[in-house]
C-alpha positions as CSV (number, residue, x, y, z in Angstrom):
1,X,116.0,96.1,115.5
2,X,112.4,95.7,114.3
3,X,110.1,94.2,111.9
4,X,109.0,94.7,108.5
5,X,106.3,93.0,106.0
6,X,108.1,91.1,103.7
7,X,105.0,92.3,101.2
8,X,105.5,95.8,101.7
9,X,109.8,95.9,101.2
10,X,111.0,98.4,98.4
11,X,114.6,97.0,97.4
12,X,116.9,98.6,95.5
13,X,116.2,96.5,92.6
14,X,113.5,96.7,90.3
15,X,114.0,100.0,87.7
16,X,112.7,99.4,84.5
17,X,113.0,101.8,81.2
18,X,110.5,104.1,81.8
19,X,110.6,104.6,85.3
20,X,110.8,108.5,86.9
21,X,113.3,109.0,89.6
22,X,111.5,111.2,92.4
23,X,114.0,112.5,94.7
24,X,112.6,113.7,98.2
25,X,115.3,115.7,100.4
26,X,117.7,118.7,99.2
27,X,121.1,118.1,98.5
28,X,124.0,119.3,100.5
29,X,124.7,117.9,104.1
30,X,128.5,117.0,103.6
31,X,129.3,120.6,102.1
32,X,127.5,122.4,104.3
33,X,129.3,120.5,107.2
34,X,132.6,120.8,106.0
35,X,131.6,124.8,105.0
36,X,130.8,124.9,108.9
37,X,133.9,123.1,110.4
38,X,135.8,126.2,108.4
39,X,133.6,128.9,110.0
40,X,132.1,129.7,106.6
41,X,128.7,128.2,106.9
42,X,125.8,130.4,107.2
43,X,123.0,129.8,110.1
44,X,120.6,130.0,107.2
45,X,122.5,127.1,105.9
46,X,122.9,125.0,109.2
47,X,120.0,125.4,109.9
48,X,118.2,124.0,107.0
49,X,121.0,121.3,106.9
50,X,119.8,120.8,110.5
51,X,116.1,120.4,109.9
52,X,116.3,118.2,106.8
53,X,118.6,115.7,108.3
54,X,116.2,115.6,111.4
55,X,113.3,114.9,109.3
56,X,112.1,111.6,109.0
57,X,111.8,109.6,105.6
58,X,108.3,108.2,107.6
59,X,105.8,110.4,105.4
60,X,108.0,109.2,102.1
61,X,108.0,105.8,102.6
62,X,104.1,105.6,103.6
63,X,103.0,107.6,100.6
64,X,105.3,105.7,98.2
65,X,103.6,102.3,99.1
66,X,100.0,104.1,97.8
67,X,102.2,104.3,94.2
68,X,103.4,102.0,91.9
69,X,106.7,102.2,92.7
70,X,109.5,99.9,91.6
71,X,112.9,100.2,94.0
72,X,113.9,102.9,96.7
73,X,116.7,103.7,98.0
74,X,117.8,106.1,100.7
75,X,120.7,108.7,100.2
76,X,123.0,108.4,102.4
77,X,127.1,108.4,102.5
78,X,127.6,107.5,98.5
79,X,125.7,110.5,97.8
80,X,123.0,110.5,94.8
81,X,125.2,109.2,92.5
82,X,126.8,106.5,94.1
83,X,123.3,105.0,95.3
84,X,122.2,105.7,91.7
85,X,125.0,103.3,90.7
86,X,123.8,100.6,93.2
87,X,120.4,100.5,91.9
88,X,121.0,100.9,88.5
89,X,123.8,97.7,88.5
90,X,120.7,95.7,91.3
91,X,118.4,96.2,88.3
92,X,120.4,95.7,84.9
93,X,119.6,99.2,83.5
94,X,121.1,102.4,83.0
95,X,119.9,106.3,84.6
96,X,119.9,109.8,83.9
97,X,119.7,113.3,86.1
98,X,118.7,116.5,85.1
99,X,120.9,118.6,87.1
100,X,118.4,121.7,86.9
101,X,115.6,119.7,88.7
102,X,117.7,118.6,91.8
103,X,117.1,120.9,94.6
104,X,119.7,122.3,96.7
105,X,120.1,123.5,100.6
106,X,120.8,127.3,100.8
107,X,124.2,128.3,99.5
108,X,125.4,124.8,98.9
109,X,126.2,125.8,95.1
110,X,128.6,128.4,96.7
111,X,130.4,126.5,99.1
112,X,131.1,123.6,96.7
113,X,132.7,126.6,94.4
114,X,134.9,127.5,97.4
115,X,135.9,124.3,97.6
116,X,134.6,122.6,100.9
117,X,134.3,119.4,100.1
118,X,134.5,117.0,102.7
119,X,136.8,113.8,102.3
120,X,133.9,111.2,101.8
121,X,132.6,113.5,98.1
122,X,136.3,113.0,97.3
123,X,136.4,108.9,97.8
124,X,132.9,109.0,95.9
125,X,134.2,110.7,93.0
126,X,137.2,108.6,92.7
127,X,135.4,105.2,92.8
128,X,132.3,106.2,90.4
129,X,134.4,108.9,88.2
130,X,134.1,106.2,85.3
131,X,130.4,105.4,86.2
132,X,128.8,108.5,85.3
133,X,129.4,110.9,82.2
134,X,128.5,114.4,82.6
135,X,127.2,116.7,79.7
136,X,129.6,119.8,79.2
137,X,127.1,122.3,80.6
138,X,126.7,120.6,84.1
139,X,128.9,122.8,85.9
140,X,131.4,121.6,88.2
141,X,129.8,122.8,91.3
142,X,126.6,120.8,90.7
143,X,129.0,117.7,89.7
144,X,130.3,117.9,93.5
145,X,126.7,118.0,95.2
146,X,126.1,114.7,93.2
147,X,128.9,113.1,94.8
148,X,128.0,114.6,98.2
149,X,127.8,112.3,101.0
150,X,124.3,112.6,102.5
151,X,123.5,112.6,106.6
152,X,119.9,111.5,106.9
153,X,119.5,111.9,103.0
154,X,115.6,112.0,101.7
155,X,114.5,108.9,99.4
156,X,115.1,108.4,95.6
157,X,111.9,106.4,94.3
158,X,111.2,104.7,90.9
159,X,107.9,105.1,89.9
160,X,106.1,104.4,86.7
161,X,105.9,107.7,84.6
162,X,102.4,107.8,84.5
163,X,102.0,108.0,88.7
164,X,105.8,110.4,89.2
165,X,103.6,113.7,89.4
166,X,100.8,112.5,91.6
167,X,103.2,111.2,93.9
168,X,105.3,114.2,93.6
169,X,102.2,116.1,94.5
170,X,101.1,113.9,97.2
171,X,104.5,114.2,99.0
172,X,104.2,117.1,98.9
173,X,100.6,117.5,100.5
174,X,102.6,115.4,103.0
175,X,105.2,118.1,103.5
176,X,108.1,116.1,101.6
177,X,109.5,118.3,98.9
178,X,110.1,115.5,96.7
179,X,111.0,116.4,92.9
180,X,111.0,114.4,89.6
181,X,114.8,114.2,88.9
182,X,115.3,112.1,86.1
183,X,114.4,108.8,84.9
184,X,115.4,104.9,84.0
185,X,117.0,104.0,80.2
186,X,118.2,100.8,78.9
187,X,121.2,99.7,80.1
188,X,124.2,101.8,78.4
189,X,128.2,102.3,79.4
190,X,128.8,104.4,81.4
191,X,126.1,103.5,83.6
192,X,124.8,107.0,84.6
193,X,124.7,109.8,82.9
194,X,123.8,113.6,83.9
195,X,122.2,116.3,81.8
């Protein structure tokens, strides 16, 4: 289906303690969805859900090889955390969110209140429930989104501190609203954890 340079290939291995995790979509594709298959959605909502799963990761990937970055991953059906998981296990360390710095699509914290979760958030949540530890004050809408399985999600980048908020800032000269969302630890049980 095409060809790549071996030299240019961001795996999904690679974190080291450190590392920033730069996240470049919203969150919210498999809520909104479900919200729209129950006539609840809003065409503010679709619409956005729409556009960001029609927009290319091309601009991410190109400015991310300017960067030192370490591992990539896209978001797609396992939802942030479950691709979180893959990487972390691929590169023998441990991660942590901020919930407060992860961007959302519009009313996506309301629908996951309502309960419109679609079937694929609730398989993720049962096979990484034991992965991830959640502080007390992430409430439980927020918990869904992270499980939310992603159509066309953005990228989720490991970068070196010292380059997350030039490349932060140079997505977004690009147009990708990419956002430092956490970062890499040593290697702890369980192997996520979310502030």
């Amino acid at each position: 289906t095409g060809v790549v340079d071996p030299k240019r290939v961001l795996a999904n291995r690679g974190a080291r303690a450190g590392d920033s995790l730069v996240l470049t979509k919203r969150l919210g594709t498999g809520i909104i969805s479900t919200a729209l298959k129950n006539q609840k959605a809003s065409e503010e909502s679709v619409s956005a859900s729409i556009e960001s799963m029609r927009t290319l990761n091309r601009a991410g990937s190109e400015v991310a090889h300017e960067f030192d970055v370490h591992a990539a991953t896209d978001i797609t059906g396992f939802g942030l955390l479950g691709h979180l998981r893959a990487m972390a296990a691929a590169s023998g360390v441990s991660m942590v969110i901020q919930h407060d710095q992860i961007d959302f699509l519009p009313h996506v914290l309301d629908y996951s209140r309502q309960g419109y979760l679609p079937g694929g958030l609730k398989n993720n949540l049962r096979f990484l429930g034991t992965c991830v530890q959640f502080d007390p004050k992430v409430p439980q809408e927020v918990r869904n989104i992270l499980f939310d399985p992603q159509t066309s999600g953005g990228l989720l980048l490991v970068v070196t501190e010292q380059d997350s908020a030039a490349l932060v800032e140079k997505l977004g000269r690009h147009g990708v609203p990419a956002r430092k969302v956490g970062r890499v630890v040593e290697k702890t049980s369980p192997l996520l954890r979310v502030e």
